[in-house]
C-alpha positions in Angstrom: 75.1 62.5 216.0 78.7 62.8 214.8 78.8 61.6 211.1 79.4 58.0 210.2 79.9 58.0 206.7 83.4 56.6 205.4 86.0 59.3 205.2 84.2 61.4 207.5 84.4 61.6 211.6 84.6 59.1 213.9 82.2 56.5 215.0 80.0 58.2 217.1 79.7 56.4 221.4 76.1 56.4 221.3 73.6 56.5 218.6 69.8 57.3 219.3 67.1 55.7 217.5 63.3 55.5 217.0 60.6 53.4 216.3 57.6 55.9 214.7 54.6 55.3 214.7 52.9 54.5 211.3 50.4 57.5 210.4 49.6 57.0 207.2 45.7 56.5 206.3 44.7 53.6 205.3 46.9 52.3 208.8 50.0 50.3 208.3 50.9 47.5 210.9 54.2 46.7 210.3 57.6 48.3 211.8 61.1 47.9 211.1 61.8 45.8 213.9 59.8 43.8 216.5 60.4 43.1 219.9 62.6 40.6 219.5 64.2 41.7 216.4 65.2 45.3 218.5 66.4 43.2 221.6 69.0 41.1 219.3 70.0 44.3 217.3 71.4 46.1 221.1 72.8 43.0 222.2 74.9 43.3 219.0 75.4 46.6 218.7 75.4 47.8 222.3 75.8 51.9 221.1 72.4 51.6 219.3 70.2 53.1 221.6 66.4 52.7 220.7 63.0 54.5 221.7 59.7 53.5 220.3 57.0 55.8 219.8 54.0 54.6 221.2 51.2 52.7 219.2 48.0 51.8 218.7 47.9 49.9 215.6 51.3 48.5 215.3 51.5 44.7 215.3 53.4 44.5 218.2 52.0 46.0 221.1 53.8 48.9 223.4 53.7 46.5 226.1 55.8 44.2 224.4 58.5 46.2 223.9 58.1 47.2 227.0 58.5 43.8 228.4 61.6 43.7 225.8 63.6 46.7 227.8 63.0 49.6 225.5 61.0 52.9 226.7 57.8 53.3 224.7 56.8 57.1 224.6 55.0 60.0 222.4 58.3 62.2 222.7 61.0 60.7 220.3 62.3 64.2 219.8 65.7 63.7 221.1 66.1 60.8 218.4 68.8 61.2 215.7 67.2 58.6 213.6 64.1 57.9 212.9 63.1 53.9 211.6 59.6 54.3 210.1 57.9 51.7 207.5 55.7 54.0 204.8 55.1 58.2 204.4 55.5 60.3 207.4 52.7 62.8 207.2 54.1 66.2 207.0 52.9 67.6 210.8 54.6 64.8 212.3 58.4 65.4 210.6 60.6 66.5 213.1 63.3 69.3 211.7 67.3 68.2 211.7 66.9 64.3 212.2 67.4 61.5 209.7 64.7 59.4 208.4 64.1 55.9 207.1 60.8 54.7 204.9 59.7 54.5 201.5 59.3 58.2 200.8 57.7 57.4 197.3 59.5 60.0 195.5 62.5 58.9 194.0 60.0 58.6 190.3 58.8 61.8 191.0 55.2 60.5 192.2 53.1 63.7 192.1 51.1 62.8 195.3 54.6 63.3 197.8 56.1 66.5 195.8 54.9 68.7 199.0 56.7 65.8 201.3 59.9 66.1 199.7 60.1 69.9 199.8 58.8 69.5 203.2 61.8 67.0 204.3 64.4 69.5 202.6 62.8 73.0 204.1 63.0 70.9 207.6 67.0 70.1 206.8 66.1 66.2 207.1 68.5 63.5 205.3 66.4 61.3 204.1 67.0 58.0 203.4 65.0 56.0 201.5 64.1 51.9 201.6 63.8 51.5 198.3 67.5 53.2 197.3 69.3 51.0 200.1 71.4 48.8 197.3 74.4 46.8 196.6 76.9 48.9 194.8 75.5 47.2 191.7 72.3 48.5 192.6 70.5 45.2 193.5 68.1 46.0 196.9 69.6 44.4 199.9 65.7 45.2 202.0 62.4 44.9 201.4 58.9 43.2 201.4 58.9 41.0 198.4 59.3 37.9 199.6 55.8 38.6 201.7 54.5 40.0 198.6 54.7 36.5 197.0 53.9 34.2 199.5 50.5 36.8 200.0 50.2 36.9 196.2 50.0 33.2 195.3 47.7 32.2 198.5 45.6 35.0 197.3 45.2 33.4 194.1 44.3 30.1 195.3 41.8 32.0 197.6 40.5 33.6 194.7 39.8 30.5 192.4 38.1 28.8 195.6 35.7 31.7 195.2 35.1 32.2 192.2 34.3 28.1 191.2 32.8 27.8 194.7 35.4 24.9 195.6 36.8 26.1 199.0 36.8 29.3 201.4 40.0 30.1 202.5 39.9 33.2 205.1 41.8 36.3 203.8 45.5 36.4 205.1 45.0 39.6 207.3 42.4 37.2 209.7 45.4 34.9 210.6 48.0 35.6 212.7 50.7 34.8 211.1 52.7 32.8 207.6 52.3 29.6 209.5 48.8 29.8 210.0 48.6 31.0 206.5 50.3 27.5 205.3 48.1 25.9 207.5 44.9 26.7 206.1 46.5 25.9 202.3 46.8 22.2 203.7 43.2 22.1 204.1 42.0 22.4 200.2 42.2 20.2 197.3 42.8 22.1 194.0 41.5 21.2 190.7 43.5 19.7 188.2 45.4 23.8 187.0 48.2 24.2 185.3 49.8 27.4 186.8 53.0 29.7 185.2 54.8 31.5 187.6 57.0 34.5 185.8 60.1 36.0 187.7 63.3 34.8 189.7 63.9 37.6 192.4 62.1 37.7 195.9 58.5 38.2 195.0 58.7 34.9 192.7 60.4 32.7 195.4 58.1 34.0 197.9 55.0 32.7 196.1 57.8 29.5 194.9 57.4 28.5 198.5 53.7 28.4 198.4 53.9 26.6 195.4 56.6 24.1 197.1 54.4 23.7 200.5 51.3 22.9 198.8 53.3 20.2 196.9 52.4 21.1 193.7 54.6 19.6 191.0 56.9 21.9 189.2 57.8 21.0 185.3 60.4 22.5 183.1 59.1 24.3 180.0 59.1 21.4 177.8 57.1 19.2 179.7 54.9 22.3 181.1 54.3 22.7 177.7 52.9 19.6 176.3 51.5 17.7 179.3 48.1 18.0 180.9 48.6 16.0 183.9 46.4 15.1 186.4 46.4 17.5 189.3 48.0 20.9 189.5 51.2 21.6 188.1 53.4 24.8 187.9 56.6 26.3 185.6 58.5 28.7 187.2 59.8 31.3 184.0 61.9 34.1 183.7 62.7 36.4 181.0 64.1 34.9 178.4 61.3 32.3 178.6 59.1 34.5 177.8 60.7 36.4 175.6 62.4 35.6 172.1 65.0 38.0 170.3 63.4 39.3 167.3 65.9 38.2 165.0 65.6 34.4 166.0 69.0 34.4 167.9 69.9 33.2 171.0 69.4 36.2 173.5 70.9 36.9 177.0 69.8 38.8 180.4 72.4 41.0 180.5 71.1 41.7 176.7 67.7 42.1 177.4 67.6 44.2 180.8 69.7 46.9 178.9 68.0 46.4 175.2 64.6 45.3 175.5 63.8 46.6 172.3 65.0 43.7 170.6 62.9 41.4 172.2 59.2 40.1 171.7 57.2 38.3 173.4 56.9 34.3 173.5 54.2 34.3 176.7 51.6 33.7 174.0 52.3 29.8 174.5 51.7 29.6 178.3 48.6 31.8 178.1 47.5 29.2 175.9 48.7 26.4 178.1 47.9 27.5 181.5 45.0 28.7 184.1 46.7 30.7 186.4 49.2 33.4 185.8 51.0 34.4 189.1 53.2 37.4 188.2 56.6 37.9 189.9 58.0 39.5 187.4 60.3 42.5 187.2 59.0 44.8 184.1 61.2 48.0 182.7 60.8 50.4 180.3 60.7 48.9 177.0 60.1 45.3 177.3 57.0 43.1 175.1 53.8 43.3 177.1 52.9 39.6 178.0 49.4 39.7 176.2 47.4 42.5 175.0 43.4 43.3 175.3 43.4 41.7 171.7 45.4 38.3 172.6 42.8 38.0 176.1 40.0 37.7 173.3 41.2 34.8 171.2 39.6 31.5 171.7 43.2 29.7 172.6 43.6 32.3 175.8 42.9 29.9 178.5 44.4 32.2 181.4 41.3 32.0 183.9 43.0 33.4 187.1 45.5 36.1 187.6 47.8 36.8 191.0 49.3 40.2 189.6 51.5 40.9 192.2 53.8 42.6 190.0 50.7 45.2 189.8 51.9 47.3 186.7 48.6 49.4 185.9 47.9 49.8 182.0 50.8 48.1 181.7 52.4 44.0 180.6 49.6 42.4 181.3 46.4 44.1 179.7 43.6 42.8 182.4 45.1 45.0 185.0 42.9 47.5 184.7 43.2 48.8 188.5 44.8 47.8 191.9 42.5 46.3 194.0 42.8 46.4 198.3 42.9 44.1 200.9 39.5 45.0 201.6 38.0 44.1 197.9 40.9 41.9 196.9 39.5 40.5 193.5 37.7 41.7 190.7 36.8 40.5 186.9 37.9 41.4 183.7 35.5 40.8 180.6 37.8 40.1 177.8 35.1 41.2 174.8 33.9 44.6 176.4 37.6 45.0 177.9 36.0 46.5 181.0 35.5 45.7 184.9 33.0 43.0 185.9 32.0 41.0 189.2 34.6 38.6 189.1 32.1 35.8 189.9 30.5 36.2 186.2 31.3 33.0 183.9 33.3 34.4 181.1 35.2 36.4 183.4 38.7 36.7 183.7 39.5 37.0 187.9 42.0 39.6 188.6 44.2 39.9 191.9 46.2 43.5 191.8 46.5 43.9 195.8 49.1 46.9 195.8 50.1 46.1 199.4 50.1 42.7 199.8 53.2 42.7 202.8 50.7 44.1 204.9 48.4 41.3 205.5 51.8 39.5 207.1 52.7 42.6 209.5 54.1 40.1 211.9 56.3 38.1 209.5 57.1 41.1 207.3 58.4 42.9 209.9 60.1 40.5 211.5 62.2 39.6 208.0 62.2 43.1 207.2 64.1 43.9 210.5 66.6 41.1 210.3 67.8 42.9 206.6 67.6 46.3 208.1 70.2 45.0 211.0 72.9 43.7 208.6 72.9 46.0 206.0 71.6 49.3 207.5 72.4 49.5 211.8 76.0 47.4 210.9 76.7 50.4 208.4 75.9 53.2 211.2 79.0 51.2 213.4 81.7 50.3 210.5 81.8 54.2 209.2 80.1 52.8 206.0 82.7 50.9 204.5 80.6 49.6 202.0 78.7 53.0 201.1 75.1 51.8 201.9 74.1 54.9 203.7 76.0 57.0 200.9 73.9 55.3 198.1 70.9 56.0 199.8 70.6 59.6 201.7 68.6 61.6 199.2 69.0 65.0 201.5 71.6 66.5 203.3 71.8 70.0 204.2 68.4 71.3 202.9 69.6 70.0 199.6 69.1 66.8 197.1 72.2 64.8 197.0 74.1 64.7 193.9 72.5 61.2 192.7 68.6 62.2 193.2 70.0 65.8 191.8 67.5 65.1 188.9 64.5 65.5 191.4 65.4 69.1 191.2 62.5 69.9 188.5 60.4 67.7 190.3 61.1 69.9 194.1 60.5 72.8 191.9 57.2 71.7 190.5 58.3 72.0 187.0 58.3 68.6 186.3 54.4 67.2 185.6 54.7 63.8 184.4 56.1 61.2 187.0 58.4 58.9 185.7 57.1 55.8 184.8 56.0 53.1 187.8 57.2 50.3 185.7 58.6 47.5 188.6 55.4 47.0 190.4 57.4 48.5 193.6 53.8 49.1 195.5 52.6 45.8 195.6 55.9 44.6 197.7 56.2 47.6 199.8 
């Protein structure tokens, strides 16, 4: 493929794509772009040309892309680019080609060292989903609006257990968000008064969950000091929840880039509310929400927690552990600070799915392909005139580009300690 990137060579005639197959263990569903999705994308761009690798797991079946025009096959090896969703294993890289998917590396996680040097020894560019940014370096793809709509039904699911209200089936047994709505109408909730914390995707996704259910939404006053009858929610974000130590009126801007000079203030929604759904964005540096000493005060009246946020050890001291799709909840005894059934009485029920997109392959990858269109396939076809590919290629030539230079240590195994997971990024990939 001649080189697209701005400044470079020409626009190539024909670009040739694939679909992979997901290989990872435990099996992910979703793909970059379904049927539909694909057949849009080559009516738009008729020099995309795509493959897909054939699949047995994938949401959509090889006979419906099939049915959609494209050739399904094993060989992809005459691909230039290669569209994939999570880790390729390391037998299945193919030397000389590009590839897309959340490599998992770019914090230096100790588990995919061997899949980086394998990517560079094979001379693959490698471009990663979660480094595909505005030039400000906000993402323009990704899962988390699917991570919050999973999230908050999750949650309700969980309370239903728990009190023995209402069974809702887990999300993976549907076929799809509107089916997951539809069994939402079917409960009542208790009278709960629920704080949602965050303002990016992963909060409006659970927003709309919120929103279709028809639960009222107060402002922080009112949230505050009203116990209405029926379920209520505050949507919060940082500076909500956080006060400037010095008593002074504080800023975003402020605390993103000096957290230090904040503390907490979520002491007076822990104390005001019974479910904590966590959207939240948490860097290095900011107040912790609660500690294990604040969950054993008598005024601590959080009952249920959706963390789908998922920061281990981290801002909200009851995440002890991600749970799975399989064993979605557990319980956290605040006294012994330790795991429990999540059933027990005086237990506090934790939700820490770390992959919650993947119980809405369908919808996820349908949202997830209309992004990847706009920002990632138009790129390929304008010679990158707004440097997306740029930004994100972490190899070229058998070598780290100069912005993931500081991997270097990391390729060379002399870096041991990863650096710090602190934005939840598994639970919304």
């Amino acid at each position: 493929m001649k080189d697209t990137i701005k400044g470079t060579k020409p626009i190539p005639d024909m670009i040739k794509f694939a679909l992979i197959k997901e290989e990872k263990t435990p099996p992910d569903r979703r793909v970059v772009f379904s049927p539909s999705k694909l057949k849009e994308l080559v009516e738009k761009f008729p020099k995309a040309d795509f493959k897909v690798q054939s699949s047995d797991i994938r949401i959509f079946t090889d006979q419906e892309y099939l049915d959609a025009g494209f050739e399904v096959t094993e060989d992809i090896s005459d691909c230039e680019v290669m569209l994939g969703v999570k880790e390729v294993p390391l037998p299945a890289l193919i030397p000389n080609k590009k590839y897309f998917f959340f490599s998992h590396t770019i914090k230096k996680q100790p588990y995919n060292r061997d899949l980086l040097r394998e990517i560079l020894n094979n001379n693959i560019e490698l471009y990663d989903h979660e480094v595909i940014v505005k030039e400000n370096g906000a993402r323009l793809i990704g899962f988390g609006r699917y991570a919050g709509l999973v999230g908050a039904y999750n949650g309700f699911r969980g309370i239903g257990l728990k009190e023995d209200l209402f069974n809702l089936p887990k999300v993976e047994s549907l076929p799809d968000l509107d089916a997951m709505l539809a069994e939402l109408d079917k409960i009542e909730l208790p009278s709960i008064k629920i704080v949602l914390t965050g303002s990016g995707k992963v909060a409006k996704g659970a927003k709309e969950v919120l929103d279709h259910m028809g639960i009222k939404k107060l402002n922080v006053t009112d949230y505050l000091k009203t116990e209405d009858k029926g379920p209520v929610y505050c949507n919060i974000d940082v500076l909500e929840y956080n006060k400037r130590k010095d008593g002074s009126k504080g800023s975003q801007v402020e605390f993103f880039k000096e957290p230090g000079k904040y503390d907490s203030n979520f002491k007076r929604f822990a104390e005001n509310s019974d479910l904590f759904i966590s959207g939240h964005f948490y860097g290095d540096g900011a107040p912790v929400f609660f500690t294990a000493e604040d969950v054993k005060s008598k005024d601590f009246r959080i009952k249920y927690i959706a963390d789908i946020s998922c920061d281990i050890n981290g801002p909200i001291a009851s995440t002890i552990r991600p749970s799975t799709i399989a064993e979605p909840f557990y319980g956290y005894n605040p006294e012994t600070e330790s795991e429990v059934d999540f059933r027990e009485k005086d237990s506090i029920l934790i939700m820490a799915v770390d992959n919650l997109p993947c119980e809405l392959p369908k919808d996820a990858s349908e949202g997830f392909g209309e992004m990847f269109m706009e920002h990632v396939i138009r790129a390929f076809f304008n010679n990158d005139k707004d440097g997306v590919l740029d930004r994100a290629r972490m190899t070229r030539n058998g070598r780290l580009t100069p912005k993931f230079s500081y991997l270097q240590d990391y390729v060379d195994g002399k870096q041991s300690e990863p650096i710090p997971q602190n934005s939840g990024a598994g639970s919304v990939q």
